[in-house]
Each structure stands twice: as C-alpha cells, then as structure tokens.
C-alpha positions as CSV (number, residue, x, y, z in Angstrom):
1,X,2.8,7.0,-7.9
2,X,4.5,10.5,-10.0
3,X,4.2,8.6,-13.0
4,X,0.7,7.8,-12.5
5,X,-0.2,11.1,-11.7
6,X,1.9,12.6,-14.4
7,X,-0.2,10.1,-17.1
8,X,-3.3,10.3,-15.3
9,X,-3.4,14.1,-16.0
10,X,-2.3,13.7,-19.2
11,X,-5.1,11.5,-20.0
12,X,-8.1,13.7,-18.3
13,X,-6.7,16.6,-19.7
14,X,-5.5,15.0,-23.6
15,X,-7.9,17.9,-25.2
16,X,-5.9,20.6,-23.8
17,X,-2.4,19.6,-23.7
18,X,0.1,19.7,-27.3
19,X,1.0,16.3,-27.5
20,X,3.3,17.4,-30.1
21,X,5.6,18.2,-27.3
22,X,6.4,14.6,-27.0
23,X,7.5,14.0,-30.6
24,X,10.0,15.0,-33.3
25,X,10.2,14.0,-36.8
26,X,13.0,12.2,-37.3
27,X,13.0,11.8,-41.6
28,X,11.1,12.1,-44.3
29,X,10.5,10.1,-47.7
30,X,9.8,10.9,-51.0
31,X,7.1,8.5,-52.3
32,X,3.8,7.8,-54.5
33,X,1.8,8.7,-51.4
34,X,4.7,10.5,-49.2
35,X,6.0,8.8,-45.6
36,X,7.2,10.5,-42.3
37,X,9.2,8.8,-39.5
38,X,8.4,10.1,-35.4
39,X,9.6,9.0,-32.8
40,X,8.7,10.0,-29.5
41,X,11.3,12.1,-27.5
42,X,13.2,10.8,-25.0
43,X,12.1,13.2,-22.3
44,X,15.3,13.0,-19.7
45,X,13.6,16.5,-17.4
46,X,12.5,15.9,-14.1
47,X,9.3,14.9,-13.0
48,X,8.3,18.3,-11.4
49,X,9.3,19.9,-14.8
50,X,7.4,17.6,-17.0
51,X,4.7,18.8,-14.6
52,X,5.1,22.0,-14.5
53,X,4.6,22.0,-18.4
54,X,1.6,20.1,-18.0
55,X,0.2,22.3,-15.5
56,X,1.8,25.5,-17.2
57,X,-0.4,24.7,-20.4
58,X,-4.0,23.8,-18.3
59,X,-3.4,26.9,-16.8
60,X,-3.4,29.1,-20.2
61,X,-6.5,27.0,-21.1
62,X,-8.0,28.6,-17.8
63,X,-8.1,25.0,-16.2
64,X,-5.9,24.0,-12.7
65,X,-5.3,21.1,-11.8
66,X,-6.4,18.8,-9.0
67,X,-4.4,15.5,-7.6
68,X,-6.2,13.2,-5.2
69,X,-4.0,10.5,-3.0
70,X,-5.5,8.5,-0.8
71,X,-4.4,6.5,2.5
72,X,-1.2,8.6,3.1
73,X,2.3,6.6,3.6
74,X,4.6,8.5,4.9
75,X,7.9,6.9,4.1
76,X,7.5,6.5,0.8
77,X,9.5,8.5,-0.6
78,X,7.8,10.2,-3.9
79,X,4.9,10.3,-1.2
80,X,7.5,13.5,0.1
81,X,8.2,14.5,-3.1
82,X,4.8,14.9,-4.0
83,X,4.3,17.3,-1.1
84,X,7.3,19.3,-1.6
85,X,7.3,19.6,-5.6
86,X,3.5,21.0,-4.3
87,X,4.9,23.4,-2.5
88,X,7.2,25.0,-5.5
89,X,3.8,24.6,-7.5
90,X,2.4,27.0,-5.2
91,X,5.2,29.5,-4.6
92,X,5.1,29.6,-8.4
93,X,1.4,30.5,-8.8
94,X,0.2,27.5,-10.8
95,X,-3.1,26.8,-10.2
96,X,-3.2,23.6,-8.2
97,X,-4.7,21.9,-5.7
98,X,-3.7,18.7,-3.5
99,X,-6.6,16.5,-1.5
100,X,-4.6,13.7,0.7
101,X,-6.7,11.4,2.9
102,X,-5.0,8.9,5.2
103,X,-5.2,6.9,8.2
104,X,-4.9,9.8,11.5
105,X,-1.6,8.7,12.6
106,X,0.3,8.6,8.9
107,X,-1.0,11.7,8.5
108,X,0.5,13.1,12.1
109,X,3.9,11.4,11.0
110,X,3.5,13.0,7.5
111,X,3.1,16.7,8.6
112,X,6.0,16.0,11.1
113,X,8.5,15.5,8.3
114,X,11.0,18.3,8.0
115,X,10.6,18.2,4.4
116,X,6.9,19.1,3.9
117,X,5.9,21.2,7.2
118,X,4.2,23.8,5.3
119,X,1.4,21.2,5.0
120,X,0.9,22.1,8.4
121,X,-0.6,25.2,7.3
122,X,-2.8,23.4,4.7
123,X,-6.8,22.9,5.7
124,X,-7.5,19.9,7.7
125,X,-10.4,18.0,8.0
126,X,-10.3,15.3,11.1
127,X,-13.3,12.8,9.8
128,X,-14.1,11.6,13.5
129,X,-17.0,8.5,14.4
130,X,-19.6,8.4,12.1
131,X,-23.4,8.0,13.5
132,X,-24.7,4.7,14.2
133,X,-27.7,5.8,11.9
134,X,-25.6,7.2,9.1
135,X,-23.7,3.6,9.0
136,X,-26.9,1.7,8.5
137,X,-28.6,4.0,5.8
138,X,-25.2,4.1,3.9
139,X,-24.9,0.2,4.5
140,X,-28.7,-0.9,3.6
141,X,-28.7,2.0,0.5
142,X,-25.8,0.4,-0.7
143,X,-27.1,-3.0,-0.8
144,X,-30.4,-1.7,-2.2
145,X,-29.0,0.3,-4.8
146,X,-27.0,-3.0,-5.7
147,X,-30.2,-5.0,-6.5
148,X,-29.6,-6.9,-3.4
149,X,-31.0,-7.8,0.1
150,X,-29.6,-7.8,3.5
151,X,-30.6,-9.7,6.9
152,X,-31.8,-7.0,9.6
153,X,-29.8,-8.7,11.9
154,X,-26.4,-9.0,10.1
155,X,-26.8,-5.3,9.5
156,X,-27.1,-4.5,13.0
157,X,-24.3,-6.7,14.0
158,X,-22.3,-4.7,11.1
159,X,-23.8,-1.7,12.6
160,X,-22.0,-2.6,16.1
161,X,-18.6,-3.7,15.1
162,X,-17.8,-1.0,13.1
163,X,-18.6,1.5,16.4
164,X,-18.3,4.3,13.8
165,X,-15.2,3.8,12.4
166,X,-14.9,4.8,9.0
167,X,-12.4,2.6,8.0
168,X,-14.2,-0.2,9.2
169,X,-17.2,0.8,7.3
170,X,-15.6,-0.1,3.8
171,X,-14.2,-2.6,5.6
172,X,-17.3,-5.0,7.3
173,X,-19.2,-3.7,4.4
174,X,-16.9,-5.0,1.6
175,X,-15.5,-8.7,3.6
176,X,-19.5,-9.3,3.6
177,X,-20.5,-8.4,0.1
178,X,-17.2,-10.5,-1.1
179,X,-18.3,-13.7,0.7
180,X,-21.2,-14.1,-1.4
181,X,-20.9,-12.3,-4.2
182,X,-23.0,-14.5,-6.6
183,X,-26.1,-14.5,-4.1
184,X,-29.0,-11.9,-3.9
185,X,-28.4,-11.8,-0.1
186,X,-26.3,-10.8,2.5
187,X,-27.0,-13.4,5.5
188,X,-26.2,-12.7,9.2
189,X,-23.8,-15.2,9.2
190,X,-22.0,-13.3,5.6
191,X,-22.2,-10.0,7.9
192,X,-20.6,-12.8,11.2
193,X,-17.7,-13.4,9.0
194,X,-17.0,-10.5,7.1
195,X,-16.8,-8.4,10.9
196,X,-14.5,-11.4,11.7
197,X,-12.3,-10.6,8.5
198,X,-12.4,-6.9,8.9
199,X,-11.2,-7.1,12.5
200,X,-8.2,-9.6,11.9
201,X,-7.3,-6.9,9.1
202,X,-8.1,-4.4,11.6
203,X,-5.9,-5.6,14.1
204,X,-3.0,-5.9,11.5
205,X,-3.1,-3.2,9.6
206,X,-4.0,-0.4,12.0
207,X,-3.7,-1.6,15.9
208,X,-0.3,-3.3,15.7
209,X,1.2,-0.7,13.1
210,X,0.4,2.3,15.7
211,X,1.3,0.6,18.4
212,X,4.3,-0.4,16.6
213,X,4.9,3.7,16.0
214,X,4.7,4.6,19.5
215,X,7.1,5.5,21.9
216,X,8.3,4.5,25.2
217,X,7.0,7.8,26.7
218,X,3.7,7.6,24.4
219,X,3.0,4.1,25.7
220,X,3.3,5.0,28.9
221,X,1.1,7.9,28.5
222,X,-1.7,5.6,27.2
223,X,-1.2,3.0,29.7
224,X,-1.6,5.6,32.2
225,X,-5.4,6.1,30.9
226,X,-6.2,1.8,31.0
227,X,-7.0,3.2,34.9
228,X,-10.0,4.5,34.0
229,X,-13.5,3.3,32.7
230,X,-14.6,5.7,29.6
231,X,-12.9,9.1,30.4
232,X,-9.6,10.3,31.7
233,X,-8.5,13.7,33.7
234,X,-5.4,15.6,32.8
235,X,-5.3,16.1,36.4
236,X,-5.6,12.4,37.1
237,X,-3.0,11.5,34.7
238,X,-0.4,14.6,35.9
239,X,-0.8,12.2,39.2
240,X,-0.4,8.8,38.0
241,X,2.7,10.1,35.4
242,X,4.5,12.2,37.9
243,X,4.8,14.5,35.4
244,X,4.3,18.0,35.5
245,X,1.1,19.3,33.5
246,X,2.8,21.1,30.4
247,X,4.8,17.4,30.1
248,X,1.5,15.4,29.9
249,X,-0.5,18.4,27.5
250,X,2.6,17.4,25.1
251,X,1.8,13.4,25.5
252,X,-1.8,14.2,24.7
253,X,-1.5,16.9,21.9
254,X,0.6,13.9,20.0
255,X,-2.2,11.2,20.6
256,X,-4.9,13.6,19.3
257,X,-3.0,14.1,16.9
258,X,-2.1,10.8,15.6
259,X,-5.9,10.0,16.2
260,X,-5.4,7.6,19.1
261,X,-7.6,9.4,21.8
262,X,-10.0,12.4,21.5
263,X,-11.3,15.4,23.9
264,X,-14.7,15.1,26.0
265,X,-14.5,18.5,27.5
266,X,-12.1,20.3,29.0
267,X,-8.7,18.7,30.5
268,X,-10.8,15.5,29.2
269,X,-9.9,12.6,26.7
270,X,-11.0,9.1,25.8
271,X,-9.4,6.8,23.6
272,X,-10.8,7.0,20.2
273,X,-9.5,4.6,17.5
274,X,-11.9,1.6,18.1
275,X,-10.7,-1.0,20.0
276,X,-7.2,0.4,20.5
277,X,-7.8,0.5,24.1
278,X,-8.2,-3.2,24.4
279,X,-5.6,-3.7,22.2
280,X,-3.1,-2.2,24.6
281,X,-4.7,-3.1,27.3
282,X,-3.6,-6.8,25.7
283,X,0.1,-6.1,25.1
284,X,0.1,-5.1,28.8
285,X,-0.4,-8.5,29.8
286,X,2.0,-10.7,27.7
C-alpha cells in the first residue's frame, strides 16, 4: 500500500517533481554522436523520507498533497504506519491531508491503537442509513446513465434489502449489474439474486467479522437489547445487566462507536448495522 502511494504521487504529480533525483550518471563515451550511461539510484531511505522529499518539493511548487485509503484494516501493519508517518507530516508543517473511509467498527479498532490516537482528534464523519428515496434515484440514475433498463419491481426489492446501508448499496447494486452484464436489463429476478449474493457476502464479511471482534462483556451487552422490539432503555438495560449506569454508558459508547447500535433520544439506542440484530439473535440459539 506505501509503495503505491509513494508511485501514485509520483505519477499525478510527474510535472512537478525532479526526477533527476532518481538517477546518476554512471560514465560517459567519447563517440561520432557521443553516449551516456544512467542508472537509476538505488534509493535505500525510508519510505517516510522518500516522502517527505516528494511532498517537500509539491510544497515549494505551492501544491500539498492529498492520500485517499479506503475500507480501513486495522492490523495491517503499513495501514499504522501510514497514520503515524502522518502525524510527523503534520508536526513538520508539510502540507498534507489524509481522507480514510472504512467499515464503522475497523475504524473504532483503528483509533484505539496506541500508535495513532491523535487520529482521534482528526474530523469524523459517521455516514449513517441512507434514505429509501436517495437509494432508488442513485440505483435507477445509475442504470439510466449506463444505457440500461431496470424492472420496477427488482428495484424496489433492491430498495428493501439494502434498508439503507451504504455498503449494501454498491453491494445489491453491483451482484445485479454483474449477472447480466451483456443484457440491456436488469430483471427482478437479476435484482432476486444479486440481494441473495450481497447478503451471503454480507453475512461473511461484516456480521461474522464483528461478531467475531466482540467481547464477552460486549456480547452480553447486546444480548441484553434482543429483549426488546425496536428500542432499548439505558434504564432497562442497567436492570437486565445488573450493572451500574456508568458500567453500561461504557458498553454503549463502544457499540456506537464500532457502529453496531445507534441513539433514538435520550438514554435510547437501537441496533443499527442491518440485520446484525438477527444475526445475534441467531448465534444465541446454536
């Protein structure tokens, strides 16, 4: 991922950076027409140096630099030394910015690493549950601006299975458009399979993995909610936990955080990544 950064910049920003940096002559000949030998030089700095150089020159041009990462993996490692060769970036006063988007609970786990807390203090933007109506018109534009035609009712099956999701937008949307790629339309029965897709993928690659991530304590927390319909009380669930108030505001502070449930109001939550409640509510019963 560095190294693909490192060249990526390099290549947007090719007009403004000495490539002669990564060169030396190494002889010269004495002919009818004249020759020259380079060979590229072995660069054996760091990668935050060979970045800092890179930035160090944008920045004389008057340009900074902005590096995109998207779906956030905590343990990968040169995902934490992204973030904390950022951080020297910004003590020194380059002129750079870092956008990371990811998944609610990677992005918890992230800003919980020791290394990189000072992303804590960085902006964050929590996407939430997009509108029914603003799934449709982004699904059915989409199609239209693709030259191709979608059945009414396979959109508003999509429309319902994806319950806002964001993630299961590009999800439905893309397991549907893949099925029948070669055909002007999309079919209720492309949009019946492609929400069957997306949720097996769904189930995989984001219910089991945070379930996987929680603890014994967390779980319980959680379980603690299956008691209720739609909304849960911190008062209710200070009863059902035997715990004392400021114990349970901790247990709900780190599922809001990880994305799992959301606030209603006041002392109020609901679960809120989609279908997570009867997920659980499934690993209850085996």
């Amino acid at each position: 991922m560095l190294e693909e950064i490192e060249f990526g910049a390099k290549r947007a920003a090719g007009h403004l950076i000495d490539p002669s940096k990564n060169f030396e002559v190494t002889g010269l000949g004495i002919a009818p027409l004249g020759s020259i030998e380079v060979d590229r030089v072995h660069d054996a700095s760091t990668w935050r140096y060979r970045m800092s150089d890179i930035i160090d020159q944008l920045n004389e041009a008057g340009i900074g630099l902005l590096v995109t990462v998207d779906e956030v993996d905590p343990p990968l490692d040169e995902m934490i030394q992204l973030a904390a060769t950022y951080q020297h970036f910004v003590t020194d006063g380059k002129r750079i910015a870092l956008l990371m988007a990811g998944l609610p609970n990677n992005v918890s786990t992230l800003l919980n690493h020791k290394t990189v807390s000072f992303l804590r203090r960085a902006q964050q933007y929590h996407l939430g549950r997009i509108a029914d109506y603003d799934v449709r018109e982004v699904l059915i534009r989409t199609i239209q601006e693709n030259d191709r035609l979608a059945d009414a009712e396979g959109i508003d099956r999509a429309v319902r299975s994806i319950s806002g999701f964001p993630f299961l937008l590009q999800l439905v949307g893309y397991r549907a458009w893949d099925l029948t790629s070669d055909s002007k339309e999309i079919s209720s029965r492309d949009f019946g399979l492609g929400i069957k897709i997306a949720r097996d993928e769904m189930d995989d690659r984001i219910l089991a993995a945070t379930y996987r991530e929680l603890t014994a304590k967390d779980k319980r927390f959680l379980i603690a909610m299956l008691d209720d319909e739609e909304e849960s009380t911190t008062a209710d669930l200070v009863e059902r936990l035997k715990r004392s108030p400021q114990q349970v505001s901790r247990y709900r502070r780190r599922m809001i955080d990880a994305g799992i449930i959301g606030e209603r109001g006041r002392g109020i939550v609901a679960f809120e990544l989609p279908f997570f409640r009867d997920y659980l509510a499934a690993q209850c019963v085996k």
